[in-house]
C-alpha positions in Angstrom: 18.9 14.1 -20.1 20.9 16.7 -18.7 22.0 16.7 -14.8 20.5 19.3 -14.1 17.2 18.4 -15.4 17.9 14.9 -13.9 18.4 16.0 -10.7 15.1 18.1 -10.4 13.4 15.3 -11.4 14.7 12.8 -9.5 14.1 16.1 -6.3 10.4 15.8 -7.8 10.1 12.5 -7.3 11.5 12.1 -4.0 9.2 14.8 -2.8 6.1 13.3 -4.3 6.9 9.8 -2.9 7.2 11.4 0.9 4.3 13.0 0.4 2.2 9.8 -0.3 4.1 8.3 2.8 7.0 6.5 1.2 9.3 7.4 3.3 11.9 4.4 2.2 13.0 4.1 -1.2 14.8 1.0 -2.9 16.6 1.6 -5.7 19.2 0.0 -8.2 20.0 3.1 -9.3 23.5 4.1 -7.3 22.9 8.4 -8.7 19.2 8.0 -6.7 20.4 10.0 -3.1 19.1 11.2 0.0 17.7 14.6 -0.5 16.6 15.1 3.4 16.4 14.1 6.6 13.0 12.5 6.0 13.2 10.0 3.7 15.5 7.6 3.3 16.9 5.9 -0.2 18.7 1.9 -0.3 20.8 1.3 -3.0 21.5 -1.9 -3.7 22.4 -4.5 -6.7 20.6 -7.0 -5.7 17.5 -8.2 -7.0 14.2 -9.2 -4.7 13.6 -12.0 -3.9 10.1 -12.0 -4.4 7.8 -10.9 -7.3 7.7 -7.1 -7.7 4.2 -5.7 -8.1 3.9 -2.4 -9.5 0.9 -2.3 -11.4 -2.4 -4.4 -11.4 -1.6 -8.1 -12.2 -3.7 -10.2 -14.6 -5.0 -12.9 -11.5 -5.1 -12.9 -7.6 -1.2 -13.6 -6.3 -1.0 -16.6 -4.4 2.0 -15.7 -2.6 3.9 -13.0 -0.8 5.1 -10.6 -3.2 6.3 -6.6 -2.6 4.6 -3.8 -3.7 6.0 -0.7 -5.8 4.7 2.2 -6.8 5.9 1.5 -10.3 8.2 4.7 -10.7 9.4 3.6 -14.2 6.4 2.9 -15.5 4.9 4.9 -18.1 2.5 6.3 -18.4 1.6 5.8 -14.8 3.2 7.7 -12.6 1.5 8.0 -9.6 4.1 8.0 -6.9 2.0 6.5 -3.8 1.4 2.6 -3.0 -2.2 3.4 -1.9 -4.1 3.3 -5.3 -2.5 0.1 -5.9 -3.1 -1.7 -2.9 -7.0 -0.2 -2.9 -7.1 -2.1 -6.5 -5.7 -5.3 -5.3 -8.6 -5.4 -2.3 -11.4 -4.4 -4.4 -10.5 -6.3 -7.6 -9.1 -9.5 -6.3 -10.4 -9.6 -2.9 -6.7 -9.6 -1.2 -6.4 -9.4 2.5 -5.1 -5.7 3.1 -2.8 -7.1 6.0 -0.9 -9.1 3.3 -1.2 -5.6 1.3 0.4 -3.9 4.4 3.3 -6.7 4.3 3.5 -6.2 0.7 4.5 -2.3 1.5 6.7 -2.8 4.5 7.6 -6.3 5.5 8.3 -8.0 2.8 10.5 -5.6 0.9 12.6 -5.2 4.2 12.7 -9.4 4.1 13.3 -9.7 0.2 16.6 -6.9 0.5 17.7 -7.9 4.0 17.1 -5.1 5.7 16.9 -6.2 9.2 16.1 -3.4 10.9 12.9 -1.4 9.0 9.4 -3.1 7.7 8.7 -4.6 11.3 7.4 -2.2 14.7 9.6 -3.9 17.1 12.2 -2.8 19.4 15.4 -1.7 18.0 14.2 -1.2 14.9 14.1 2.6 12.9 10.7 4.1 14.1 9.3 4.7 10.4 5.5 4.9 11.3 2.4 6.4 9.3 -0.5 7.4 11.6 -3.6 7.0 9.2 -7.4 8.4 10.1 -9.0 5.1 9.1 -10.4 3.1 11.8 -8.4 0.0 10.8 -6.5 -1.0 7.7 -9.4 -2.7 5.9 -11.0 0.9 5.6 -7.1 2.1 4.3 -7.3 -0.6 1.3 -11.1 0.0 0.8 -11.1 3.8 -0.2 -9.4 6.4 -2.9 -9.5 9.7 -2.9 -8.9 11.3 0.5 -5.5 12.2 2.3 -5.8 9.4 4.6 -2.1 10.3 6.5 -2.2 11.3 9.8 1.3 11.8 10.8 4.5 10.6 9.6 7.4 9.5 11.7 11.1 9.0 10.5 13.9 7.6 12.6 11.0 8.5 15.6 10.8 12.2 14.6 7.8 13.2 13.8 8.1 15.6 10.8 4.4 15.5 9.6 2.6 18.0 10.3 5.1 20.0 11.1 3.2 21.5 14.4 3.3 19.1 17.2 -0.4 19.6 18.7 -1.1 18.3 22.2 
């Protein structure tokens, strides 16, 4: 691919994931960069150190594990962790705060990142507002923006109005 055409996809991408509310970003990949103020991208070598789920598994998973939005994998590209979290609940009847973990705590755990994943003081401020009533509704319907506001670094950048 050419750079050109690499970089715009890679812009695309970036842009899609915020969108969804991924507003941290993982990556082996040492090219993947930063494209704004607003999301965030970790490059790093080393692999997690728990199992990787990025698209539905064949049986429940009867342990912590981290969930991706599966990027790389074709012919799914659907660049929000939502869908696959509302699977997990509906198919195999997993407990939407271990799906929460899945998208926040445990990746920070599993790459040593000490200070994001957790809402505790000191930490980066990285928060999505949802309109659900609590996070069982979240992981119990598809279909409808569900992101209230997003927070990065405790700046809210979405919407971009502040309303009081």
């Amino acid at each position: 691919m050419l750079e050109g055409d690499r970089i715009r996809n890679v812009s695309d991408l970036l842009y899609a994931m915020k969108q969804n509310g991924i507003l941290t970003l993982v990556s082996h990949d040492p090219s993947l960069r930063r494209k704004e103020l607003f999301q965030e991208v970790i490059t790093t070598k080393k692999n997690a150190e728990l199992p990787i789920i990025d698209m539905v598994p064949a049986h429940k998973i009867h342990q912590e594990f981290i969930l991706s939005c599966g990027m790389d994998v074709n012919p799914y590209k659907i660049y929000s962790l939502q869908p696959l979290g509302f699977l997990l609940n509906v198919l195999f009847h997993e407990d939407p705060i271990k799906i929460l973990n899945a998208m926040t705590r445990n990746p920070a755990k599993a790459y040593h990142l000490e200070k994001i994943g957790t809402i505790k003081k000191g930490n980066q401020g990285d928060l999505l507002v949802l309109s659900a009533p609590n996070i069982e509704s979240y992981f119990s319907q598809i279909g409808r923006p569900m992101i209230h506001r997003m927070i990065k670094s405790g700046i809210q950048f979405y919407p971009s109005i502040i309303r009081s």
